[in-house]
C-alpha positions as CSV (number, residue, x, y, z in Angstrom):
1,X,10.9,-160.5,174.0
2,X,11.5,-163.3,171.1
3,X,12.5,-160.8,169.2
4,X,15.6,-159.0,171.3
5,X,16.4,-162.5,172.1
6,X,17.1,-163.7,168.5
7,X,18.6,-160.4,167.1
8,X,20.6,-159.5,170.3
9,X,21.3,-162.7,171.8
10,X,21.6,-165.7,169.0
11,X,22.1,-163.7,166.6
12,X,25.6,-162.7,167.9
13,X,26.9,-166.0,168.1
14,X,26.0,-167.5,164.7
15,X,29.8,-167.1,163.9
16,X,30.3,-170.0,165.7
17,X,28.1,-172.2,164.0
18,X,30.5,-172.6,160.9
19,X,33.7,-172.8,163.1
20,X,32.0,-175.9,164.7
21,X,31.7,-177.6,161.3
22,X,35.6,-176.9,160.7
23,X,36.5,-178.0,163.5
24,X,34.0,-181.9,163.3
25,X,36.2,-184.5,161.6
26,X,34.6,-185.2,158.4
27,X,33.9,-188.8,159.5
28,X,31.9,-186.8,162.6
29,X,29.8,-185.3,160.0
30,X,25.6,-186.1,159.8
31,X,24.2,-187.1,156.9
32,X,21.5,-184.4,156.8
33,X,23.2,-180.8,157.2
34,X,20.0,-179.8,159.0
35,X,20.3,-182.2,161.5
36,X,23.7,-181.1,162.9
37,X,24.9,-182.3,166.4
38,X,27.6,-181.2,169.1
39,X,28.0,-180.2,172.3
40,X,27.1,-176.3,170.7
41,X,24.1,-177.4,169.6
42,X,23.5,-178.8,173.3
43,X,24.5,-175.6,174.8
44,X,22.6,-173.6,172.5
45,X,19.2,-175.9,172.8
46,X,19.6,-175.4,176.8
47,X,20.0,-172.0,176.3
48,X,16.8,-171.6,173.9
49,X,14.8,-173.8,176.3
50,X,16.0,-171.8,179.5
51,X,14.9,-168.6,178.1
52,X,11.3,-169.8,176.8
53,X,10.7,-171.5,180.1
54,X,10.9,-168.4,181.5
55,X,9.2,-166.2,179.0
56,X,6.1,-167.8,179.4
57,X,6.5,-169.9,182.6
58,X,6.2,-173.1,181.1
59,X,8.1,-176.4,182.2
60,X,10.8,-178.0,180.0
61,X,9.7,-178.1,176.6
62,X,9.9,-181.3,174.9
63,X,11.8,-182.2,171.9
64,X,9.2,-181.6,169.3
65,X,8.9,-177.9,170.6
66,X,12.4,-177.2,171.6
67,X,13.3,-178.2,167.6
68,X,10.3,-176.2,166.0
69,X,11.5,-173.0,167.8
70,X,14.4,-173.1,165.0
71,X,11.8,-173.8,162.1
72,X,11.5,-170.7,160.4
73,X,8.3,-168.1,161.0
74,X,7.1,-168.6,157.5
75,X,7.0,-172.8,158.4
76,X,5.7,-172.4,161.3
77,X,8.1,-171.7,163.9
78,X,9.8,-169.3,165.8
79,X,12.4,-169.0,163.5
80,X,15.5,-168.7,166.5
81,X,18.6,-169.3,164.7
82,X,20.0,-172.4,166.2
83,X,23.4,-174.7,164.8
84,X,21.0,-177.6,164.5
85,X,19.8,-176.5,161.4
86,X,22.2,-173.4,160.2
87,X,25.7,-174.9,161.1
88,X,26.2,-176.3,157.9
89,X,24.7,-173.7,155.8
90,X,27.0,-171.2,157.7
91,X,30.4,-173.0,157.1
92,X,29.2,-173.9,153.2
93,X,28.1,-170.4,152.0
94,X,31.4,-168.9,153.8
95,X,33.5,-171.2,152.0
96,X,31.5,-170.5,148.9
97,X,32.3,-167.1,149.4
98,X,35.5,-167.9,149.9
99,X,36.1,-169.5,146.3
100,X,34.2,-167.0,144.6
101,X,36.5,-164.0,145.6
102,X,39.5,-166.3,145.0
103,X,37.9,-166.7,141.0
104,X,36.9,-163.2,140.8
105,X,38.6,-161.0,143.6
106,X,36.9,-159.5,147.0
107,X,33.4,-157.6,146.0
108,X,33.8,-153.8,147.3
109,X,30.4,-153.3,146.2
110,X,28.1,-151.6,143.3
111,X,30.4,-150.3,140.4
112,X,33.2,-150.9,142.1
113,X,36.1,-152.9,140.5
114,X,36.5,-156.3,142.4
115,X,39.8,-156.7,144.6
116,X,42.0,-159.3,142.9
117,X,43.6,-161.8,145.8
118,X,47.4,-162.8,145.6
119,X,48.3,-166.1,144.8
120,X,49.9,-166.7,148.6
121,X,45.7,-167.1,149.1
122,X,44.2,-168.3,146.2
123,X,46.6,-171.2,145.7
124,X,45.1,-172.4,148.9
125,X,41.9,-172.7,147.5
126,X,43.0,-174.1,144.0
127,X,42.4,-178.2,144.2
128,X,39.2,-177.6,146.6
129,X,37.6,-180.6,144.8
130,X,40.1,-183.3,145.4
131,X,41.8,-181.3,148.8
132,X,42.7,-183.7,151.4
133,X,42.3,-180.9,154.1
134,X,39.4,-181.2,157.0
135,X,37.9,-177.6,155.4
136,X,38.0,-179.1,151.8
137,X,36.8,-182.6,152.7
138,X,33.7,-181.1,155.1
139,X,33.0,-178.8,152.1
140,X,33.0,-181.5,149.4
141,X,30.8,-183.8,152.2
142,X,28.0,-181.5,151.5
143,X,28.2,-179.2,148.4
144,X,26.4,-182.1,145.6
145,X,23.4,-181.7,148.7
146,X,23.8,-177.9,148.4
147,X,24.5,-177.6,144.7
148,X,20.9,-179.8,144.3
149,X,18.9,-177.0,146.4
150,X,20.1,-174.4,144.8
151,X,20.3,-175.0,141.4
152,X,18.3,-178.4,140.7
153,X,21.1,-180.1,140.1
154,X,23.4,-182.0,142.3
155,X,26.0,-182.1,139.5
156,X,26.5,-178.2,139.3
157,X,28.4,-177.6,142.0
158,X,30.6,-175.1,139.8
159,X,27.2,-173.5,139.2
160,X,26.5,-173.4,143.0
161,X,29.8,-172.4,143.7
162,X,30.7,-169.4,141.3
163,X,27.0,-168.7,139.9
164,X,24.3,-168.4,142.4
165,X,23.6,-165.4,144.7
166,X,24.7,-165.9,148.3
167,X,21.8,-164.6,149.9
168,X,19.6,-166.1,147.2
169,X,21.1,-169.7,148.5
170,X,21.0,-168.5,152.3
171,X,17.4,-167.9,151.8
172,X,16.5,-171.2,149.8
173,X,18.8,-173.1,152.3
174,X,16.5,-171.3,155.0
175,X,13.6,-172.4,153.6
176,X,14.6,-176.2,152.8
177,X,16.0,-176.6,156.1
178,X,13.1,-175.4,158.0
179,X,10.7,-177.5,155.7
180,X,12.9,-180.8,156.2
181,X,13.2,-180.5,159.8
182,X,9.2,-180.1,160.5
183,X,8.9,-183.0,158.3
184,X,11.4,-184.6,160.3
185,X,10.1,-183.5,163.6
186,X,6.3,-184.8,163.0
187,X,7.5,-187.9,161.6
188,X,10.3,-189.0,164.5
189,X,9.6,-186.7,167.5
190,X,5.6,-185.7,167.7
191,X,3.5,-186.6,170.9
192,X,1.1,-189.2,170.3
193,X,-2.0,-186.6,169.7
194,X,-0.5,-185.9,166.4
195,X,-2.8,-188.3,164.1
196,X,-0.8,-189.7,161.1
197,X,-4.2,-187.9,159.2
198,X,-3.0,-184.4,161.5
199,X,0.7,-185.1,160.7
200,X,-0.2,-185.0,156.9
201,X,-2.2,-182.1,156.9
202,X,0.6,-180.3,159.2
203,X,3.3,-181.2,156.3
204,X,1.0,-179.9,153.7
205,X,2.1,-180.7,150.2
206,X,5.0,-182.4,149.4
């Protein structure tokens, strides 16, 4: 049941996760991408609760569960796609995408020559780094965060940008997010059973 609801429900809507970033003015904007916060995120946590609730008869969840349900599978959660922690990395990687195809033209696929864009687009995309747009400023709020994940370095953001594999950085963004937010979770929002000696052993290694 987990399952159809994550690939037939939530998974449908995670093009709205980067269209809420967009549209947050970039003073708006968390600190940590994986802790983003709107009135999606809202809808999208009642939604999650409603439907475990009455999967397995439970009462409300509280806040420690309702966020670990997002935590990926391999961390330890449930691993439901939810904006809280993907927003960000949806709206970055598209507009990664983005400048990548403006550099070296739209990817067809395997041995196929790339698709050069016209000017009319790419000029758009030219002065990204010092862009006084909302799109450009959100995008510059968070890439040094992105660029330090994915490449070690939060000074490589060319590196991030134009170098790295998409779905190599989707992954490790995955990954980091789901590792931050369980840290996050046991440290500001686990019930009182969780013994600082259990909330160690829970995080694991640093």
């Amino acid at each position: 049941m987990v399952r159809v609801y994550s690939m037939c429900t939530v998974h449908k809507l995670t093009h709205l996760f980067g269209s809420d970033v967009i549209n947050t003015a970039t003073d708006n904007l968390p600190t940590n991408y994986f802790l983003w916060n709107s009135s999606l995120t809202s809808d999208f946590s009642d939604m999650t609760n409603s439907f475990i609730q009455t999967a397995i008869s439970s009462e409300p969840l509280p806040e420690h569960a309702e966020i670990i349900t997002s935590v990926s599978i391999k961390s330890g959660g449930l691993g439901l796609q939810h904006p809280r922690t993907s927003a960000v990395t949806h709206f970055m990687l598209t507009m990664k995408r983005c400048l990548q195809y403006c550099q070296d033209g739209v990817w067809l696929g395997f041995n196929k020559p790339r698709v050069p864009l016209p000017p009319s687009i790419t000029s758009l995309f030219d002065q990204w780094d010092t862009s006084t747009t909302r799109v450009m400023k959100n995008f510059q709020h968070y890439v040094s965060d992105f660029a330090e994940v994915c490449t070690g370095s939060p000074d490589a953001t060319n590196e991030f940008i134009f170098d790295t594999s998409i779905n190599k950085c989707r992954e490790t963004m995955k990954e980091h997010a789901s590792k931050m937010t369980r840290s996050y979770t046991l440290e500001k929002s686990a019930p009182d059973y969780v013994t600082p000696r259990l909330r160690q052993m829970l995080l694991g290694p640093s």
